[in-house]
N, CA and C atoms as an extended XYZ file, in Angstrom:
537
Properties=species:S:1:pos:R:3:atomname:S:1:resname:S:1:resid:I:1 pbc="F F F"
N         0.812       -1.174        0.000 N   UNK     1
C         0.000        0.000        0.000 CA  UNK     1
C         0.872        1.260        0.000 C   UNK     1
N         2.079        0.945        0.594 N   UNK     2
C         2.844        2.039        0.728 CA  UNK     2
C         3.601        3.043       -0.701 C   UNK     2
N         3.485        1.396       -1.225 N   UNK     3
C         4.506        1.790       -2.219 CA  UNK     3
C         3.463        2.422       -3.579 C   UNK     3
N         2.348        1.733       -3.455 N   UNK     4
C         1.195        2.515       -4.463 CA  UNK     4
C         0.817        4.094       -3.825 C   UNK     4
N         0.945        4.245       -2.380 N   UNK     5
C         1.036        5.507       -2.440 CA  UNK     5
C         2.192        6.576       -2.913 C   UNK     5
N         3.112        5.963       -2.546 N   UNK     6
C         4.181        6.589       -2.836 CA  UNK     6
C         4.506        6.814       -4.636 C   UNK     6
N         4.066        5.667       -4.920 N   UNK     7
C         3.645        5.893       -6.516 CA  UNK     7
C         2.840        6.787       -7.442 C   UNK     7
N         1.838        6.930       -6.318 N   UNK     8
C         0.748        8.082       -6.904 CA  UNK     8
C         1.189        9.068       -6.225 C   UNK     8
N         1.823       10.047       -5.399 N   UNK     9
C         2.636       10.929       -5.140 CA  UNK     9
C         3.507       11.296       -5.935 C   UNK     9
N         4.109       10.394       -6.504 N   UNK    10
C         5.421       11.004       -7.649 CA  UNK    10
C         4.857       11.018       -8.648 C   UNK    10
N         3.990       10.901       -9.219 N   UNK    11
C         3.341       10.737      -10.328 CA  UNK    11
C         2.496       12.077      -10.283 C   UNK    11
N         1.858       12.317       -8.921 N   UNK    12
C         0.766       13.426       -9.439 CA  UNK    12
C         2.225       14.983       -9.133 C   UNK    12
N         3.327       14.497       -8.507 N   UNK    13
C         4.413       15.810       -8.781 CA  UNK    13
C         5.158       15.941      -10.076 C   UNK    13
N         5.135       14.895      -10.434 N   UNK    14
C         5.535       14.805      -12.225 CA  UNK    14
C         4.878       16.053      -12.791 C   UNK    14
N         3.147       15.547      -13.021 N   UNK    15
C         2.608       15.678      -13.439 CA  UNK    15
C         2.115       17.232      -13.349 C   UNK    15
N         2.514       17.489      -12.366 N   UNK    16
C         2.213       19.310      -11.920 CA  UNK    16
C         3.552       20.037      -12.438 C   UNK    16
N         4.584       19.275      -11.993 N   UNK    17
C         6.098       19.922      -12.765 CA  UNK    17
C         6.199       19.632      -14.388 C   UNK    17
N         5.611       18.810      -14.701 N   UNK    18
C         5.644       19.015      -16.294 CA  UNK    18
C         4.670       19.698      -16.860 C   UNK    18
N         3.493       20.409      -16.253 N   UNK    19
C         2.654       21.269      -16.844 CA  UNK    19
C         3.314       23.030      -16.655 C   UNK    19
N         3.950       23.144      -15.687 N   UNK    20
C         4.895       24.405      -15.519 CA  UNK    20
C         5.994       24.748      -16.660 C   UNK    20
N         6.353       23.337      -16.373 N   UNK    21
C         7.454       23.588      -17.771 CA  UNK    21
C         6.692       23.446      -18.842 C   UNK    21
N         5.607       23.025      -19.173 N   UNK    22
C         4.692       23.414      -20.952 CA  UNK    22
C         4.793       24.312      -20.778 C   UNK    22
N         4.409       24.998      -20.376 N   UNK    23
C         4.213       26.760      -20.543 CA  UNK    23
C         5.940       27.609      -21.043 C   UNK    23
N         6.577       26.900      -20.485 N   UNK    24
C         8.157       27.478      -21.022 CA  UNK    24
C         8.869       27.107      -21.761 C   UNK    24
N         8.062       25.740      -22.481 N   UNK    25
C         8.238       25.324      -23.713 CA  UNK    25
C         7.446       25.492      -24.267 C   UNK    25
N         6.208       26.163      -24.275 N   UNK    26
C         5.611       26.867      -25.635 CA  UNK    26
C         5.665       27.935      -25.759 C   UNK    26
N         6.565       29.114      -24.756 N   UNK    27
C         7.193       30.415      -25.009 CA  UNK    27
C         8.270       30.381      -26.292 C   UNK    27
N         9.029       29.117      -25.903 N   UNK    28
C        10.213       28.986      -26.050 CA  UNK    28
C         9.737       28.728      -28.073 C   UNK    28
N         8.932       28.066      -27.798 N   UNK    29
C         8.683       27.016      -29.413 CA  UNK    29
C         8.348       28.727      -29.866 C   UNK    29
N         7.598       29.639      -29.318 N   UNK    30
C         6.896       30.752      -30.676 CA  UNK    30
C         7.852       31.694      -30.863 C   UNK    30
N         9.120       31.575      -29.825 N   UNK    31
C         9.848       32.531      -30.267 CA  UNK    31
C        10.978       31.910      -31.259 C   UNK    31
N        10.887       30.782      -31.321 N   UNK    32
C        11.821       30.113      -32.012 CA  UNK    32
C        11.277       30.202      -33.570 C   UNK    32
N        10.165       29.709      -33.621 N   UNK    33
C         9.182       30.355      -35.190 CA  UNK    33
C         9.490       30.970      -35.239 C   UNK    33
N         9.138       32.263      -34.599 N   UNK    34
C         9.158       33.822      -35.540 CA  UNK    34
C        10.692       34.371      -35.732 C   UNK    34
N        11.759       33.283      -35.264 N   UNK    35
C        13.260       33.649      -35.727 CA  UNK    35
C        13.173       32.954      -36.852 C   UNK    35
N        12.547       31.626      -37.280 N   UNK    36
C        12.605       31.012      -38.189 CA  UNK    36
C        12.003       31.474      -39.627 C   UNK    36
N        10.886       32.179      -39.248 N   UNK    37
C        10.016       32.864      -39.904 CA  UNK    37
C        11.059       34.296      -40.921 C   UNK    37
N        11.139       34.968      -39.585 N   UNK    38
C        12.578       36.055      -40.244 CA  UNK    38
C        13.916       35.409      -40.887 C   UNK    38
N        14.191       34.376      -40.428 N   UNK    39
C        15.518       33.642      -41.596 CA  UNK    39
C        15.385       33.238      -42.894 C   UNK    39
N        13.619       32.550      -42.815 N   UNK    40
C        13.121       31.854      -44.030 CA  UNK    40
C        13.139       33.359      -45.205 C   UNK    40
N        12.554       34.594      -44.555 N   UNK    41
C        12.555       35.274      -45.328 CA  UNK    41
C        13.723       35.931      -45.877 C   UNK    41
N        14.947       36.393      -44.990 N   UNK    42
C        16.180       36.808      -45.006 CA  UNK    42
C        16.931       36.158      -46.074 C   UNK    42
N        16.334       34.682      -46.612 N   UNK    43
C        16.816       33.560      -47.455 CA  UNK    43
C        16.830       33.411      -48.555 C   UNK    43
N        15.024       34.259      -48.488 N   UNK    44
C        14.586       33.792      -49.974 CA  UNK    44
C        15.168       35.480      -50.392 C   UNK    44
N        15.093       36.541      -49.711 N   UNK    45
C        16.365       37.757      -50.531 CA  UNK    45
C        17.185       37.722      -50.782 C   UNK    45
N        18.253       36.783      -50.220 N   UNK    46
C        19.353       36.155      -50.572 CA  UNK    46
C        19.605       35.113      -51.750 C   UNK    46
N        18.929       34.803      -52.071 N   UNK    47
C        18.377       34.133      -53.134 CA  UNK    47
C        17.847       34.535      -54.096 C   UNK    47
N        17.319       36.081      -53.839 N   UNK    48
C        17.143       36.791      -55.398 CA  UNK    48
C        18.238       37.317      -55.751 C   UNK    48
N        19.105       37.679      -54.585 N   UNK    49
C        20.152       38.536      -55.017 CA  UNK    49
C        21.500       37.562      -55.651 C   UNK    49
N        21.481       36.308      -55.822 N   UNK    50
C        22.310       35.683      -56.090 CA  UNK    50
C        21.893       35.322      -57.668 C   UNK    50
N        20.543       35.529      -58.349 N   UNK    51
C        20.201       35.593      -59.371 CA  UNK    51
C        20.265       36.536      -60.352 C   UNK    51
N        20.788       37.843      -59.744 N   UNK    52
C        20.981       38.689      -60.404 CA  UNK    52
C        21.706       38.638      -61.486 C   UNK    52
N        23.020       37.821      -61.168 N   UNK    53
C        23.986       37.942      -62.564 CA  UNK    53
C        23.993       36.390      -63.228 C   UNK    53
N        22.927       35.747      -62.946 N   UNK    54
C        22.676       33.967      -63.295 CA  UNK    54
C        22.657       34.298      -64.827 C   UNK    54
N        23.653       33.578      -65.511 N   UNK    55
C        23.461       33.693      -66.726 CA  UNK    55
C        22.369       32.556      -67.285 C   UNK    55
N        22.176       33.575      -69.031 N   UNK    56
C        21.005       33.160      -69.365 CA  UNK    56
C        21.793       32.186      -70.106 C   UNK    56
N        22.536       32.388      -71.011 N   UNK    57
C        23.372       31.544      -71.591 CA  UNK    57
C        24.428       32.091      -71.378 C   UNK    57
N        25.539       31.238      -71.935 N   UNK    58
C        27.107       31.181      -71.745 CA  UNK    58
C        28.018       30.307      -72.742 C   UNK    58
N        29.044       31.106      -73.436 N   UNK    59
C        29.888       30.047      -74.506 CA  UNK    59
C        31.254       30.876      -73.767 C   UNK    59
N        32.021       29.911      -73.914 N   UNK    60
C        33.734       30.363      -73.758 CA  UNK    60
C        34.420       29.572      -74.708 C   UNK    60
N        35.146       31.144      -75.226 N   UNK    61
C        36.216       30.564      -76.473 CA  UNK    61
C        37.117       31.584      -75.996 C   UNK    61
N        38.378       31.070      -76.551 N   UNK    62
C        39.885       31.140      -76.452 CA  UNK    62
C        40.364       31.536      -75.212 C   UNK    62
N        39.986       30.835      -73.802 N   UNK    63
C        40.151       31.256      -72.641 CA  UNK    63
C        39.410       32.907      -72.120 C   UNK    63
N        38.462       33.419      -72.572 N   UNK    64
C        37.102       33.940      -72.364 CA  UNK    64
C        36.171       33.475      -71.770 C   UNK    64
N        35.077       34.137      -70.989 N   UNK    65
C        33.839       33.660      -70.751 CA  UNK    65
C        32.687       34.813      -71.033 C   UNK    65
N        31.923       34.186      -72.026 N   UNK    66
C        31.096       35.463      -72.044 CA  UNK    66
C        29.725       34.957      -71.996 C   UNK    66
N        28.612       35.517      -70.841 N   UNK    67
C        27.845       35.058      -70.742 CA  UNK    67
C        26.501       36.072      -70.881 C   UNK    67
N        25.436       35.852      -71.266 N   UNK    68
C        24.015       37.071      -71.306 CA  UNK    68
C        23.394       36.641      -69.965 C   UNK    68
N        23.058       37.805      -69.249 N   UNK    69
C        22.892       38.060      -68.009 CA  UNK    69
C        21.060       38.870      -68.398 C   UNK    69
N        21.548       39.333      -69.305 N   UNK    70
C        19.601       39.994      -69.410 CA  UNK    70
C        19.678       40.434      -70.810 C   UNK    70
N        17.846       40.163      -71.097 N   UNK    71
C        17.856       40.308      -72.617 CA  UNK    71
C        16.481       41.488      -72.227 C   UNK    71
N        16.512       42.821      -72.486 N   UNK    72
C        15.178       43.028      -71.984 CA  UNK    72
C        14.666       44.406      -73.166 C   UNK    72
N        13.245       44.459      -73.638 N   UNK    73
C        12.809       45.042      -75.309 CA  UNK    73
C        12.302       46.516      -74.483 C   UNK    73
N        12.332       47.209      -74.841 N   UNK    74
C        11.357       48.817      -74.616 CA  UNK    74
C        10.606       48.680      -76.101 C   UNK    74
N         9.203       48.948      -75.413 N   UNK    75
C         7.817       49.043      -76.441 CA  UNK    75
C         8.144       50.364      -77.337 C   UNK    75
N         8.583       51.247      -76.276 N   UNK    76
C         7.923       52.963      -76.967 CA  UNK    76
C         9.063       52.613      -77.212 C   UNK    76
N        10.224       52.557      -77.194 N   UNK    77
C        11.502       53.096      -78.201 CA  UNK    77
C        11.919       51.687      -78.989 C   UNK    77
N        10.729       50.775      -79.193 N   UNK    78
C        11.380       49.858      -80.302 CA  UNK    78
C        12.841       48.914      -80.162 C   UNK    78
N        13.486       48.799      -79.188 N   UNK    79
C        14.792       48.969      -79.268 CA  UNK    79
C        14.862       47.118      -77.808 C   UNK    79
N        15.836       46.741      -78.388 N   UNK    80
C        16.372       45.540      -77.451 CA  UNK    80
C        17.616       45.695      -76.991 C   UNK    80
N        17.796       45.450      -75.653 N   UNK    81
C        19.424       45.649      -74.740 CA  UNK    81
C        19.444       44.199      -74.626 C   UNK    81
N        20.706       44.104      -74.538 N   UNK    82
C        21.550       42.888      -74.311 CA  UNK    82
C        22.631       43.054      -73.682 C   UNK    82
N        22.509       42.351      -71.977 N   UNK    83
C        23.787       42.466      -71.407 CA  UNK    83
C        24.423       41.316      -71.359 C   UNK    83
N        25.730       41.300      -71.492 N   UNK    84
C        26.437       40.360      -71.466 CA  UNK    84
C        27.623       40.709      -70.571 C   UNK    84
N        28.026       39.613      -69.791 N   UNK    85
C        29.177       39.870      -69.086 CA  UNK    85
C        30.627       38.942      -69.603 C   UNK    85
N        31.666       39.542      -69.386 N   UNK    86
C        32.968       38.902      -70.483 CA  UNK    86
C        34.412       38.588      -69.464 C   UNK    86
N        34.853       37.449      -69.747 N   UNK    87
C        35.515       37.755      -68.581 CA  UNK    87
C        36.567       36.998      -69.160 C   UNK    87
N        38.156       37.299      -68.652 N   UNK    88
C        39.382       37.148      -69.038 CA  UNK    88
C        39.533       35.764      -67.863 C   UNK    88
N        40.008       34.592      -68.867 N   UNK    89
C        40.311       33.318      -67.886 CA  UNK    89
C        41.478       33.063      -67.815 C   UNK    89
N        42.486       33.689      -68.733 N   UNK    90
C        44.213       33.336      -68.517 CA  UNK    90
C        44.767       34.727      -68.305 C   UNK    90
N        44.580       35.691      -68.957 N   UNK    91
C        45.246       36.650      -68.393 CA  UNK    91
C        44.886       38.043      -68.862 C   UNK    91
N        45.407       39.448      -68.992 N   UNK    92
C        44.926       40.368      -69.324 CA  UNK    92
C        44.708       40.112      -70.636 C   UNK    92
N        43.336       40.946      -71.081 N   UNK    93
C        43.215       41.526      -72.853 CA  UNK    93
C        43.110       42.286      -73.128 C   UNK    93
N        43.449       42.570      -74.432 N   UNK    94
C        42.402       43.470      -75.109 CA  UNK    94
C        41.791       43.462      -76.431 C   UNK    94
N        40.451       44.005      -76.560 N   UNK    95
C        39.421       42.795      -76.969 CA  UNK    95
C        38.957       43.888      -78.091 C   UNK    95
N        38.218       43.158      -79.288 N   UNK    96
C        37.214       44.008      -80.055 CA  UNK    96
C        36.053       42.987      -80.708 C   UNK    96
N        35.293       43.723      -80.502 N   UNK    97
C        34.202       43.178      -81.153 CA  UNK    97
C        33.506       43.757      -82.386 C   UNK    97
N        33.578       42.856      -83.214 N   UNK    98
C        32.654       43.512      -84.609 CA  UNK    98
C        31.742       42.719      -84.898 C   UNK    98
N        31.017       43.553      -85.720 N   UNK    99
C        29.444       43.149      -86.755 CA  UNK    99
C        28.338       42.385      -85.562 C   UNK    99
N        28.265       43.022      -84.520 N   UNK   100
C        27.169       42.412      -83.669 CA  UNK   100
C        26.256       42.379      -84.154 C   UNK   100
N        25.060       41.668      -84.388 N   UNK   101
C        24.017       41.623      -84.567 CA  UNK   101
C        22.662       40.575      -84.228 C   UNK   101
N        21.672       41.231      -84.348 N   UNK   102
C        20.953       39.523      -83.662 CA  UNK   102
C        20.022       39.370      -85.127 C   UNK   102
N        19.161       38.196      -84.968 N   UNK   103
C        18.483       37.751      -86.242 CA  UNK   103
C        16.952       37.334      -85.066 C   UNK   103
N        15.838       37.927      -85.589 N   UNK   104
C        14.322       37.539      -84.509 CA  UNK   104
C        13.786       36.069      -85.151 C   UNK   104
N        12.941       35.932      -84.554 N   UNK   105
C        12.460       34.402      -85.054 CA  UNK   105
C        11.661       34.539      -86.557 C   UNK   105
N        11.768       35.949      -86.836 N   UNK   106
C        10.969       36.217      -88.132 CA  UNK   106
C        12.139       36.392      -89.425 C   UNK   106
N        13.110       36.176      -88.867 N   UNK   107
C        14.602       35.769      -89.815 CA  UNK   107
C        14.770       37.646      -90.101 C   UNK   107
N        14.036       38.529      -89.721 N   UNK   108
C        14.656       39.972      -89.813 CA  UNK   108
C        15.931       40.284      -88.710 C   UNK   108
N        17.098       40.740      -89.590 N   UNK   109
C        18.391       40.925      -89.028 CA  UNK   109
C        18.790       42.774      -88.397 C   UNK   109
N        19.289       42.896      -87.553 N   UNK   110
C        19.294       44.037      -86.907 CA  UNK   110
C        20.836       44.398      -86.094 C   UNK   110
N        21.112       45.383      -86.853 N   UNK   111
C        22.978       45.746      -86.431 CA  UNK   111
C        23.019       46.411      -84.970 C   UNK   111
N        24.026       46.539      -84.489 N   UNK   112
C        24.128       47.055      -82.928 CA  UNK   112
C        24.231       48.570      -83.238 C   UNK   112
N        23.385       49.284      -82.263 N   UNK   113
C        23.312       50.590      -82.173 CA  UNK   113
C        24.374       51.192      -81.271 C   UNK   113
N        25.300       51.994      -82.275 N   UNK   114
C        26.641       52.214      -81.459 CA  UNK   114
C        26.708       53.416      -80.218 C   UNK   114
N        25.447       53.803      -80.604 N   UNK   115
C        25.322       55.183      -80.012 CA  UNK   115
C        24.758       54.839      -78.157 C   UNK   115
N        24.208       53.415      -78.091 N   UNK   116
C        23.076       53.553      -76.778 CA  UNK   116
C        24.177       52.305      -76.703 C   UNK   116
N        24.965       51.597      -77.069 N   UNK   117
C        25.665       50.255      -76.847 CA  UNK   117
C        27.046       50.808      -75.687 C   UNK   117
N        27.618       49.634      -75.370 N   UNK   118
C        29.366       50.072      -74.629 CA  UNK   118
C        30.235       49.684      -75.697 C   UNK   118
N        31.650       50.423      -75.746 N   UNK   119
C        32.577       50.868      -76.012 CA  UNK   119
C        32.983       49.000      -77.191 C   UNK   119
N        33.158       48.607      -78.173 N   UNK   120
C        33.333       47.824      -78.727 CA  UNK   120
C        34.549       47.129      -78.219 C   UNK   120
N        35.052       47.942      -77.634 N   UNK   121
C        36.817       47.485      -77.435 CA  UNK   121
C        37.280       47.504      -76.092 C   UNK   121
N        36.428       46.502      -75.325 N   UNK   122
C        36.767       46.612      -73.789 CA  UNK   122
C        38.591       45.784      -73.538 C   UNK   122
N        38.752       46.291      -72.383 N   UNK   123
C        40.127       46.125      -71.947 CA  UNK   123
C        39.782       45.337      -70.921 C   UNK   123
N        40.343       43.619      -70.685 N   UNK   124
C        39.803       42.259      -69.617 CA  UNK   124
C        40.758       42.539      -68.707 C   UNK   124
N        40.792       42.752      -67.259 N   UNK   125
C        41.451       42.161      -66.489 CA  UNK   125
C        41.197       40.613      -66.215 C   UNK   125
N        42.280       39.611      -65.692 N   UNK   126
C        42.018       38.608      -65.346 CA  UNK   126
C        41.368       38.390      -64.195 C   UNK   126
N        40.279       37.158      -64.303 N   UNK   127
C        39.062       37.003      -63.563 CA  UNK   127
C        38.165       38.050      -63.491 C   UNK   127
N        37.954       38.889      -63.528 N   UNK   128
C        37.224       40.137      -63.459 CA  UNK   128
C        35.941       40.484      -64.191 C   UNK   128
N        34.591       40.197      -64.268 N   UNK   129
C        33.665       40.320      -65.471 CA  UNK   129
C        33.589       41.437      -65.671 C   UNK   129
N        33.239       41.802      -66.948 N   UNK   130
C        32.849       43.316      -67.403 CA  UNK   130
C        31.772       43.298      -67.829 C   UNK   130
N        31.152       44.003      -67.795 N   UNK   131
C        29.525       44.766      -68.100 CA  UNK   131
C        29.391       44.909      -69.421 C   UNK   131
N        28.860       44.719      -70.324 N   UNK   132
C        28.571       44.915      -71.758 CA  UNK   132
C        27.349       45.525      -72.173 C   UNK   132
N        26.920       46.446      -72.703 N   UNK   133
C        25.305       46.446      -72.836 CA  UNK   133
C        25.023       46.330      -75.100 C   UNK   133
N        24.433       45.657      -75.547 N   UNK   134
C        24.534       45.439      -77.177 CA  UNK   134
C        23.037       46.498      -77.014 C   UNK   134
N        22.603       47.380      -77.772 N   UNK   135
C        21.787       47.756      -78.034 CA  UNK   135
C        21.335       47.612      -79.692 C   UNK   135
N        20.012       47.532      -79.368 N   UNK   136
C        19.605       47.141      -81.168 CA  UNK   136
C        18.076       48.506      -80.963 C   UNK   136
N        18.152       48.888      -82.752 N   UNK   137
C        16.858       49.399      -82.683 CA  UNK   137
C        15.873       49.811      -83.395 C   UNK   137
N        15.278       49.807      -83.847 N   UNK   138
C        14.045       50.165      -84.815 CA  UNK   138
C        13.243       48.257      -85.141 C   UNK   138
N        13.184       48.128      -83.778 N   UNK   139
C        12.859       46.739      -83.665 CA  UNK   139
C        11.009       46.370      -84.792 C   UNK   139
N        11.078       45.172      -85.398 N   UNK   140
C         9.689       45.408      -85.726 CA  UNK   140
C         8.881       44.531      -84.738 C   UNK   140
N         7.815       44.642      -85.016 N   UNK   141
C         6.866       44.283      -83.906 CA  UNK   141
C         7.643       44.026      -82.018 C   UNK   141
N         7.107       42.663      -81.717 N   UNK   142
C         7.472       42.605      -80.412 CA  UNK   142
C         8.207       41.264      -80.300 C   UNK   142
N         9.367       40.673      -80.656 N   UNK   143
C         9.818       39.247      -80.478 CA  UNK   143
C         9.870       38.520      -79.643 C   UNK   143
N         9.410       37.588      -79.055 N   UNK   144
C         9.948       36.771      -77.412 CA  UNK   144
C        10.877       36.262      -77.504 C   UNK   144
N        11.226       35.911      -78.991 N   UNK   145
C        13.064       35.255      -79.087 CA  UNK   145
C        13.270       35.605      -79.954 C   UNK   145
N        14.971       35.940      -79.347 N   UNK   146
C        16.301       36.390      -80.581 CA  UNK   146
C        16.641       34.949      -80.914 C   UNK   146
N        16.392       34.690      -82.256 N   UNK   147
C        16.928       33.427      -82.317 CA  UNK   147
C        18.287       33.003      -82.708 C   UNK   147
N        19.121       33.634      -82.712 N   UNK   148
C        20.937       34.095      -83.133 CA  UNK   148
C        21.322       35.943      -82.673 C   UNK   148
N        22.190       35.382      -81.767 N   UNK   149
C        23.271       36.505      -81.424 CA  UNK   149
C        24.178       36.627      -81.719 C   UNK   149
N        24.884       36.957      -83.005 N   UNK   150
C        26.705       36.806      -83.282 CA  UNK   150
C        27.510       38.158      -83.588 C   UNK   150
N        28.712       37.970      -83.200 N   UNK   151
C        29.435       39.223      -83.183 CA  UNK   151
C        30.965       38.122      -83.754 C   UNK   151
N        31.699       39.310      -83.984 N   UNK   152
C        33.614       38.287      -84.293 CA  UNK   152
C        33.925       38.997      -82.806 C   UNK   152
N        34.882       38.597      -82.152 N   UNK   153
C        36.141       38.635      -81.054 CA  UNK   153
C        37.294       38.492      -81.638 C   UNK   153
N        37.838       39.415      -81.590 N   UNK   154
C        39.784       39.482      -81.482 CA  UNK   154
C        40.325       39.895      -80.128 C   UNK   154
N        40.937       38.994      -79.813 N   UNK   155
C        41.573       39.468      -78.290 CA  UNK   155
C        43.353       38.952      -78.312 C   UNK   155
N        43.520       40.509      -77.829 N   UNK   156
C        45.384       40.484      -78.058 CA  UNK   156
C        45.507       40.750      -76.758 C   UNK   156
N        46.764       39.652      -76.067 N   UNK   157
C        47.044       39.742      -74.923 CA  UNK   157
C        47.855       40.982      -75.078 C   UNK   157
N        47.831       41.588      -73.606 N   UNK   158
C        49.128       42.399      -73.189 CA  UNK   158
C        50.343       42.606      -73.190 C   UNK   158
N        50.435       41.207      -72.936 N   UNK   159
C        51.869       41.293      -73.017 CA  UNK   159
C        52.568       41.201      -74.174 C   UNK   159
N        51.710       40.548      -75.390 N   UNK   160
C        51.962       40.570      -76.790 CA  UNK   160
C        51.486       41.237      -77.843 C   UNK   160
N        51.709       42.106      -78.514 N   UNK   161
C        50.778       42.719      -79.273 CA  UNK   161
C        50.982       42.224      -80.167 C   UNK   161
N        51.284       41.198      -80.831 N   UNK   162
C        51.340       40.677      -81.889 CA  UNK   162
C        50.667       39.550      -82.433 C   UNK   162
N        50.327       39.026      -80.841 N   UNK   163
C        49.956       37.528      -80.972 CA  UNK   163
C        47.787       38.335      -81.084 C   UNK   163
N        47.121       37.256      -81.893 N   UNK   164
C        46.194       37.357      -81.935 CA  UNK   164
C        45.371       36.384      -82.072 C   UNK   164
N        44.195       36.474      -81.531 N   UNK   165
C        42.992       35.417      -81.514 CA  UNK   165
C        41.705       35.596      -81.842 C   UNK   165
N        41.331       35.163      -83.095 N   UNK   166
C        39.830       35.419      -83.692 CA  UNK   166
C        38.917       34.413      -83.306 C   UNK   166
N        38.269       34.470      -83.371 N   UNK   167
C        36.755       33.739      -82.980 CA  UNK   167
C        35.219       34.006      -83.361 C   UNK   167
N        34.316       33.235      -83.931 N   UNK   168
C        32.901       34.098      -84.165 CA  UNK   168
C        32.310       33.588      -82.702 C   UNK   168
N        31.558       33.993      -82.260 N   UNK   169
C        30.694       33.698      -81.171 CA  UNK   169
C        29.241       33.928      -81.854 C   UNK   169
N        28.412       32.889      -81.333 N   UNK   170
C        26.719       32.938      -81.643 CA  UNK   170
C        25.775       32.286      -80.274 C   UNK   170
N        24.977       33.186      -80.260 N   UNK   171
C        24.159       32.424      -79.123 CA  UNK   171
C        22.697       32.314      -79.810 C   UNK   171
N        22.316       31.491      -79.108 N   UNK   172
C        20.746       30.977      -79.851 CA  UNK   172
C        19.403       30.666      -78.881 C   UNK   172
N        18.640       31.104      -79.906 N   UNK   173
C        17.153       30.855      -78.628 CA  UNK   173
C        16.973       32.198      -76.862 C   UNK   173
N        17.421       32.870      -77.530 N   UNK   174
C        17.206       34.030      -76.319 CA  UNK   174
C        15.711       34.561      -75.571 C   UNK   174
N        15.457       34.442      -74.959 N   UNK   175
C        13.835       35.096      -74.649 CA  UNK   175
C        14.122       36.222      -74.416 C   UNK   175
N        13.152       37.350      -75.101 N   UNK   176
C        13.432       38.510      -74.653 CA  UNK   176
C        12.222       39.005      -73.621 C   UNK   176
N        12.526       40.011      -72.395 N   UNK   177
C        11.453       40.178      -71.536 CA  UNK   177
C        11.061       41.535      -72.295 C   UNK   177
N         9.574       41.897      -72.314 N   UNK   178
C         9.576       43.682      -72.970 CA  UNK   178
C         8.901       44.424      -72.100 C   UNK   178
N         9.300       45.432      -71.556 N   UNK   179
C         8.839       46.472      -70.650 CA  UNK   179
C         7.896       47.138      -71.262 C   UNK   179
């Protein structure tokens, strides 16, 4: 008898000490959510911001990397930007680009507008991307794809001015977004 009392004594002090502590474990659980809540979100911004420079496509030739980062149309001014970023994989360059142009899915061809475009003849540091913007314009209608992007590349290292490297580059199937 003793020991069934003594049994139901520890049992009903359990039972009062583990309802004290619920209460400081369900403080504990909502403040732990709403940190979780603020990380989940802190995450997914971190996560747009790592998309920013996600290329759309990407080709590398002659120790280059050049990749399109955004393809995006303006209605009222007719006109398509193309950024591309370019980047030196062995060592310094310096670079030119000719006859850019893209071709729409309607096989109409369209030259780079030198005036709203960057400088044809960027200078690579190694590892380093550079910013490119191709502008095109007197666009007809509204395209959702460039279906060919090609330009030539010549890139003369630094340290050689003699030595040289040609290349055509083409990219294909582009979606364009239009503002």
């Amino acid at each position: 008898m003793r020991n069934i009392l003594l049994l139901s004594i520890i049992s009903i002090y359990c039972t009062a000490y583990s309802q004290t502590n619920c209460e400081a474990l369900k403080k504990e659980n909502e403040t732990l959510q709403s940190a979780n809540k603020t990380l989940i979100s802190d995450n997914e911004s971190l996560k747009k911001v790592l998309d920013i420079n996600k290329p759309i496509s990407e080709i590398e030739k002659e120790n280059s990397s050049f990749k399109i980062t955004k393809v995006v149309g303006n209605k009222n001014e007719k006109s398509i930007a193309i950024s591309i970023l370019i980047e030196a994989k062995d060592e310094k360059k310096k670079m030119t680009l000719e006859d850019v142009a893209i071709v729409d899915i309607e096989g109409n061809e369209y030259k780079i507008d030198l005036y709203k475009s960057s400088k044809p003849y960027p200078e690579l540091a190694l590892n380093t991307p550079l910013k490119m913007i191709f502008s095109f314009k007197d666009i007809q209608g509204e395209p959702l794809f460039i279906k060919l992007l090609r330009f030539k590349s010549t890139s003369q290292p630094e340290r050689n001015t003699f030595e040289k490297a040609k290349s055509n580059l083409e990219f294909r199937d582009i979606k364009v977004f239009w503002n």
